[in-house]
C-alpha atoms as one frame of an Amber mdcrd trajectory, in Angstrom:
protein
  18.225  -1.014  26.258  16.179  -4.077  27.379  13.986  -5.664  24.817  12.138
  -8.419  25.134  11.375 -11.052  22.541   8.091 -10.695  22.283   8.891  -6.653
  22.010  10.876  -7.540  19.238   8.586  -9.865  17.195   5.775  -7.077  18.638
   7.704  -4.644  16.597   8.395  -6.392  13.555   5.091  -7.636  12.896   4.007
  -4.036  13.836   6.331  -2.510  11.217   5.060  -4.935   8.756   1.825  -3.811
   9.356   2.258  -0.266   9.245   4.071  -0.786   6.088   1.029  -2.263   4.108
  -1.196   0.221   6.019   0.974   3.088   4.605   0.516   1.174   1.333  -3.520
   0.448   1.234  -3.769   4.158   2.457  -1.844   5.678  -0.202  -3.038   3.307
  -2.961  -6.795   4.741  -1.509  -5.636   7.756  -1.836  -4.579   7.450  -5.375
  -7.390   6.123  -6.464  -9.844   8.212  -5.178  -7.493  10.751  -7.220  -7.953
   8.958 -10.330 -11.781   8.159  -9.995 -11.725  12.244  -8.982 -10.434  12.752
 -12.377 -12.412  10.117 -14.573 -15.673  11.546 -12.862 -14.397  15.225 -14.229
 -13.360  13.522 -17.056 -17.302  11.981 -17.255 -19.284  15.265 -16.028 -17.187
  17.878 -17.638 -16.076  16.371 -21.122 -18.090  13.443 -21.965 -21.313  15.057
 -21.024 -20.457  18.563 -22.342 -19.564  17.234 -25.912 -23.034  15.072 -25.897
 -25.103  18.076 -24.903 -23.472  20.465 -27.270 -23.659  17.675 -30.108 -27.223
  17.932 -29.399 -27.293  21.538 -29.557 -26.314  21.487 -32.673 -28.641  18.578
 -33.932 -31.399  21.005 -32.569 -29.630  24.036 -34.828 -30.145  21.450 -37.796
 -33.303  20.689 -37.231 -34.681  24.215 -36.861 -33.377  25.465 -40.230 -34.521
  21.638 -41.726 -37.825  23.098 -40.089 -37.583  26.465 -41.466 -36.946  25.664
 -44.977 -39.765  22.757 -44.643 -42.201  26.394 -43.705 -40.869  28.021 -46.585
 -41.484  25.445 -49.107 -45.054  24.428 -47.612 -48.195  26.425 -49.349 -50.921
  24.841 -46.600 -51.549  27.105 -43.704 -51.598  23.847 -41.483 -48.401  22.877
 -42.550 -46.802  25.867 -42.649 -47.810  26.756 -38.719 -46.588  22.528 -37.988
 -42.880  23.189 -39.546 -42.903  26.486 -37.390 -43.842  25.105 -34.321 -41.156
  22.398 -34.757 -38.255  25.315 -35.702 -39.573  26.708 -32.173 -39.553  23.270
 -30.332 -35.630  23.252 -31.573 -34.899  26.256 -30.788 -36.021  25.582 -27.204
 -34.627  22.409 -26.961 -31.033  23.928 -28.076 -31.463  26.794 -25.576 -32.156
  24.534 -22.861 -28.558  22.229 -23.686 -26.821  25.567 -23.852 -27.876  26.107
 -20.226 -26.264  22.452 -19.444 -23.021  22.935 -21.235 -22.470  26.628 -19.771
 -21.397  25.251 -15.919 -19.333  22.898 -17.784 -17.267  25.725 -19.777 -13.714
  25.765 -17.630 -11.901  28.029 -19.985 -11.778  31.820 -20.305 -11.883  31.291
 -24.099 -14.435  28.598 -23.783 -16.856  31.656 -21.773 -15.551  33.917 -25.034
 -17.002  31.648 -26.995 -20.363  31.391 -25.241 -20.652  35.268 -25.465 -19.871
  35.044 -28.976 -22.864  32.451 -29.534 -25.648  34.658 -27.365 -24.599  38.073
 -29.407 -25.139  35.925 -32.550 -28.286  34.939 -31.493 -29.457  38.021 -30.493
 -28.650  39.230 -33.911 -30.800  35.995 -35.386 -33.397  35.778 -33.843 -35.496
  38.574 -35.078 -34.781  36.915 -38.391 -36.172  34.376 -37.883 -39.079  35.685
 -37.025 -38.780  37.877 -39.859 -38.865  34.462 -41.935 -41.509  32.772 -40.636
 -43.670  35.887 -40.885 -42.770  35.787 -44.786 -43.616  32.184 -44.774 -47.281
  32.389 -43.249 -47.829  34.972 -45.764 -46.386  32.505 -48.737 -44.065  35.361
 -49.771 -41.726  32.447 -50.581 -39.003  35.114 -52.531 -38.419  37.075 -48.872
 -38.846  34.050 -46.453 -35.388  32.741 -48.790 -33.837  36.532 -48.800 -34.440
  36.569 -45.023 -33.700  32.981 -45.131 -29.982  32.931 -46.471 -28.957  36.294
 -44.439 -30.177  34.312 -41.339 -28.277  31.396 -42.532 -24.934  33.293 -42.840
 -25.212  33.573 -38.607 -26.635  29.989 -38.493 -23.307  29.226 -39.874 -20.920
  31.510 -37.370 -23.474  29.746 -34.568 -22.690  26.280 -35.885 -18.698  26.989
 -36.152 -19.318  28.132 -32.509 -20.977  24.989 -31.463 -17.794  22.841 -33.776
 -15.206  24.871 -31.738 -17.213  23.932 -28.625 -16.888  20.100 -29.147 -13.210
  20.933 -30.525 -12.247  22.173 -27.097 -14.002  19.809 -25.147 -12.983  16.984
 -26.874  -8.898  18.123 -26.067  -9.969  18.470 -22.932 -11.223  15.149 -22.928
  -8.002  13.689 -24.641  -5.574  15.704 -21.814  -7.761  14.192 -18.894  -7.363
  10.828 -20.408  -3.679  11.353 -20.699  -3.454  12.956 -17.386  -5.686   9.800
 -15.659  -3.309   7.071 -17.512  -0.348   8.813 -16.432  -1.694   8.664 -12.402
  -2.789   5.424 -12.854   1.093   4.546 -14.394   2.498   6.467 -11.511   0.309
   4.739  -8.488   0.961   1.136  -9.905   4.173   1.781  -9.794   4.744   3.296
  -6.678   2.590   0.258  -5.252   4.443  -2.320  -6.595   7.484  -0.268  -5.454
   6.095   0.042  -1.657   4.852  -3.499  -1.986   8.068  -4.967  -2.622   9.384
  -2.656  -0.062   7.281  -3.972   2.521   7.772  -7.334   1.520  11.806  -6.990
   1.678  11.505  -5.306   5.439   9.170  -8.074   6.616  11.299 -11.001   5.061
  14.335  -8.964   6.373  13.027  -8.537  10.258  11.635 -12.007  10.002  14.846
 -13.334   9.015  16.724 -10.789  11.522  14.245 -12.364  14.545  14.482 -16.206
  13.890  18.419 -16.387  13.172  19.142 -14.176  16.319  16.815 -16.814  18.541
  17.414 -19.715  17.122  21.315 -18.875  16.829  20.847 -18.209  20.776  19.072
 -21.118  21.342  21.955 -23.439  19.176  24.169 -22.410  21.402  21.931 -22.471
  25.070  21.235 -26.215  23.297  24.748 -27.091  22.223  26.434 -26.381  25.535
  23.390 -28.535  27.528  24.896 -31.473  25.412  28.253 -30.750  25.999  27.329
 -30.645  29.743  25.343 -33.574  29.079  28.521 -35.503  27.766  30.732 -34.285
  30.647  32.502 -31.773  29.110  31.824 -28.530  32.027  34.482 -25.981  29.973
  31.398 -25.026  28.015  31.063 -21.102  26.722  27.627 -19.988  25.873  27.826
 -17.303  23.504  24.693 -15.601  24.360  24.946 -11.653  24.332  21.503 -10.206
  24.031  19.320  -8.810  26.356  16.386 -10.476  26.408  15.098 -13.375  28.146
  17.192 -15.245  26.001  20.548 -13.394  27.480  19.129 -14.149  31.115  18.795
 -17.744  30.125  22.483 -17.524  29.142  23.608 -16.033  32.414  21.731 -18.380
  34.301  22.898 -21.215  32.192  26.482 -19.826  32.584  25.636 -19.347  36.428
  24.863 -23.373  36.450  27.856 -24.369  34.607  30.527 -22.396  37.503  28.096
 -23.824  40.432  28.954 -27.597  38.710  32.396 -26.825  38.307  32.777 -25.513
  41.847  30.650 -28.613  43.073  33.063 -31.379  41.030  35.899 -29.197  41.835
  34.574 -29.456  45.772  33.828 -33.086  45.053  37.724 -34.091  43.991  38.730
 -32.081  46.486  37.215 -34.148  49.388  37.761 -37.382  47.158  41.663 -36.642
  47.759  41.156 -35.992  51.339  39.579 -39.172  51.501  42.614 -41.205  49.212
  44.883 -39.167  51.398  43.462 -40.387  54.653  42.932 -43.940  53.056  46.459
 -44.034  52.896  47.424 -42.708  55.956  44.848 -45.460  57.817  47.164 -48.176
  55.638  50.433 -47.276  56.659  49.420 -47.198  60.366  48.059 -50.453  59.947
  51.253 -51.988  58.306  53.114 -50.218  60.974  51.321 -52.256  63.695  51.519
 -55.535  61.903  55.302 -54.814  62.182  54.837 -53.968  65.353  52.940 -56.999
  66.413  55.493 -58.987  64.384  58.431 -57.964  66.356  56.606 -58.294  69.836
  55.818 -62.036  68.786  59.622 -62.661  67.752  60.027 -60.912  70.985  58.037
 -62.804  72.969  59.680 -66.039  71.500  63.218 -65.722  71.913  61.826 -64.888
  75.526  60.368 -68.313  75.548  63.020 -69.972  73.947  65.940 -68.453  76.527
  63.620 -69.156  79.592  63.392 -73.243  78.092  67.283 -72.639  78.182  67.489
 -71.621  81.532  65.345 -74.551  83.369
């Protein structure tokens, strides 16, 4: 299969990047978990323990206010601790209706029927009380009094159990949020590292195979350089790097043929250099004899006159 360089570094940088994607997606992810269970956390605990604390501040108050009617003699005062009893009583009806949507339990909803049969059972005593009080019968406004307290007491444990529960829940939520959090640092920091060991791993993998290619493309152009043609360029990949190998391989036969054409025509041309020489010699000794010739010629013709 034919890759390219740039496919290559293409590829590793788009691993790398898909790698810290993969990361910042499931560290998003994660969190959005976690700030899914602090808001529950928030909305369901937090909140449901203040507004049933305040429940049963408004339970306080109203029997504060009751027992403030009772003692009072004034018919002005007597109607102004009433009124506030019934201003509590609203007020704690009204965080009951906030806290039940927050109830996740099927004990919790036990509870809650619990607490509206026990106020249907105490309410018409304490109407029964405050009836005694506006008529100053102070000895049944307290008999009424205590037999309503005995189910303000069963109300309040109700309201105590309430914050109880919600106050575990609280505690596992927190438990259960540090334990996500522990788990999605460390999965981070595990996927970081990850990504950082495969990106310093394919960038290492990328610049030794090129510049290893290139060493050798660049150590056999010196050789060349300094003569030396019996050159091997160990260049294997393919890539444009491999085709600059072949071609640079390619170059290296062409020279050898051309030097190898070159001695080739120098010895022809020694060979013929010494042919011309020897013919030449041959005629000097050839000219040589023809003048020795030519004088013992002379010499016998001087004889003969």
């Amino acid at each position: 299969m034919r890759l390219r360089v740039r496919v290559k570094l293409l590829a590793g940088f788009a691993a790398i990047i898909l790698l810290g994607s993969a990361v910042g997606i499931f560290s998003l992810v994660r969190l959005s978990q976690f700030n899914h269970m602090m808001e529950d956390m928030y909305l369901n605990q937090t909140i449901g323990i203040s507004v049933i604390k305040e429940a049963n501040i408004n339970l306080v108050y109203r029997g504060r206010a009751e027992k403030n009617a009772i003692l009072a003699d004034d018919r002005g005062d007597i109607e102004k601790h009433v009124a506030s009893a019934e201003r509590a009583v609203v007020e704690l009806q009204a965080n009951l209706k906030k806290f039940e949507p927050l109830i996740r339990t099927d004990a919790g909803r036990e509870k809650l029927r619990q607490f509206h049969a026990l106020w249907q059972e105490f309410e018409p005593l304490q109407s029964q009380v405050f009836a005694a009080a506006r008529a100053n019968n102070d000895a049944q406004a307290n008999e009424l009094a205590a037999k309503a307290r005995q189910v303000v007491n069963q109300l309040d444990e109700i309201l105590a159990a309430f914050v109880t529960q919600k106050d575990a829940q609280a505690k596992e939520k927190s438990l259960e949020s540090a334990a996500v959090f522990e788990q999605t640092r460390a999965l981070v920091l595990v996927l970081l590292l990850l990504s950082i060991a495969i990106g310093v791993g394919v960038a290492l993998f990328l610049s030794r195979q090129i510049s290893r290619n290139l060493a050798a493309i660049a150590q056999a152009a010196e050789g060349i350089a300094q003569g030396d043609l019996d050159q091997r360029v160990a260049v294997t990949t393919n890539d444009e790097l491999g085709d600059m190998a072949v071609s640079f391989r390619t170059m290296i036969e062409n020279l050898r043929r051309i030097i190898g054409q070159v001695r080739d025509a120098a010895s022809s041309v020694a060979a013929g250099a010494d042919q011309i020489s020897a013919g030449t010699e041959q005629l000097s000794q050839s000219a040589q004899a023809q003048a020795a010739a030519s004088e013992e010629t002379s010499s016998s013709m001087e004889e003969m006159a």
